[in-house]
N, C-alpha and C positions, 0 to 999 in steps of 0.2 A: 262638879255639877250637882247641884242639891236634888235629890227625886222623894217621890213619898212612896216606892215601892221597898219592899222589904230587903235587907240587906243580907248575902252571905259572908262566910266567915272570911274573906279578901274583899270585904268592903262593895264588891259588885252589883248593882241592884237585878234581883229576881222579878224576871214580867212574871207579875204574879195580877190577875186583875179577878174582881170579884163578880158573877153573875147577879145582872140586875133582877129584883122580883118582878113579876110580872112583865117577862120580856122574854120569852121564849116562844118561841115559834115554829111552828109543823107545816110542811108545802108536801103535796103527794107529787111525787114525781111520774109521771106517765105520756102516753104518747103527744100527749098538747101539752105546751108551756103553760106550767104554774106560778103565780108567786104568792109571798107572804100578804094577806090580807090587812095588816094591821100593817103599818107606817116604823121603821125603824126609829126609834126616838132621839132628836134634833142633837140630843149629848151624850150618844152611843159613838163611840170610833173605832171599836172593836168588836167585830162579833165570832162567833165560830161555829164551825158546818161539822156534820158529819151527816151523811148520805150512806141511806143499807142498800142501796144499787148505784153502779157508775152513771154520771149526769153531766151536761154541759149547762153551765152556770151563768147567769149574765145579771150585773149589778146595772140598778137605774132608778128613776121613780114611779111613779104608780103605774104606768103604761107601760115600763120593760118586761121583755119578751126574751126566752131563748130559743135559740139551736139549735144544728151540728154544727154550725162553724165558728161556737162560742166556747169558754174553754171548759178544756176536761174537768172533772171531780173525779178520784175515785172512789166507794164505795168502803166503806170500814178507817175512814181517816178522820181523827176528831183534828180541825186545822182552826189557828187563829186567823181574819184577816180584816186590814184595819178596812174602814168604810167609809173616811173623811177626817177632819181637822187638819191643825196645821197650813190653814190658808188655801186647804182642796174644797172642790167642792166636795157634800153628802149624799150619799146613798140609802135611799130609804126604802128601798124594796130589793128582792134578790129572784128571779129566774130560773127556772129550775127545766129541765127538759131532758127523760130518763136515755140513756146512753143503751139499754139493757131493757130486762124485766120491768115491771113497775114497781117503784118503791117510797121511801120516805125520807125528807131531807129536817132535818132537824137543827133550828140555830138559837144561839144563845147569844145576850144581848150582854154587854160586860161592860164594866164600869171599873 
């Protein structure tokens, strides 16, 4: 299988993806559902979260909404996950709804 990601020394390709500029995103996690105000961009299929308090999470487009009975996040975990391609549909927004204290959810938008 031919890939354009970088290769270790047994030939394996490294997910190694690079952060897009100007694609990073801040949602404050607090007692009402937040989400990312700007639109994921149509050729993002990766992004990754990291949250400084535990949150329940819900991917959708510009009207989704979370939680509690949407899924965990925990708090201190930098996590990849993809957000479409591959003949799925895309996800252009993400839901935040704090679990805990109020805090900050932080995503990064990769290419």
């Amino acid at each position: 299988m031919t890939t354009k990601l970088p290769l270790d020394i047994n030939d394996h390709a490294i997910p190694a993806l690079r952060l897009k500029k100007e694609s990073a995103h801040t949602v404050s996690a607090g007692a009402a559902s937040a989400r990312n105000t700007t639109a994921f961009d149509t050729n993002t299929r990766i992004i990754s979260l990291y949250a400084t308090v535990p949150v329940f999470i819900n991917f959708g487009d510009e009207s989704v909404t979370a939680d509690t009975a949407d899924h965990y996040f925990p708090a201190g975990i930098y996590y990849d996950m993809a957000i479409g391609g591959d003949g799925t549909g895309h996800y252009t927004h993400l839901a935040v709804l704090r679990a805990g204290p109020d805090g900050t959810v932080y995503i990064s938008e990769k290419e």
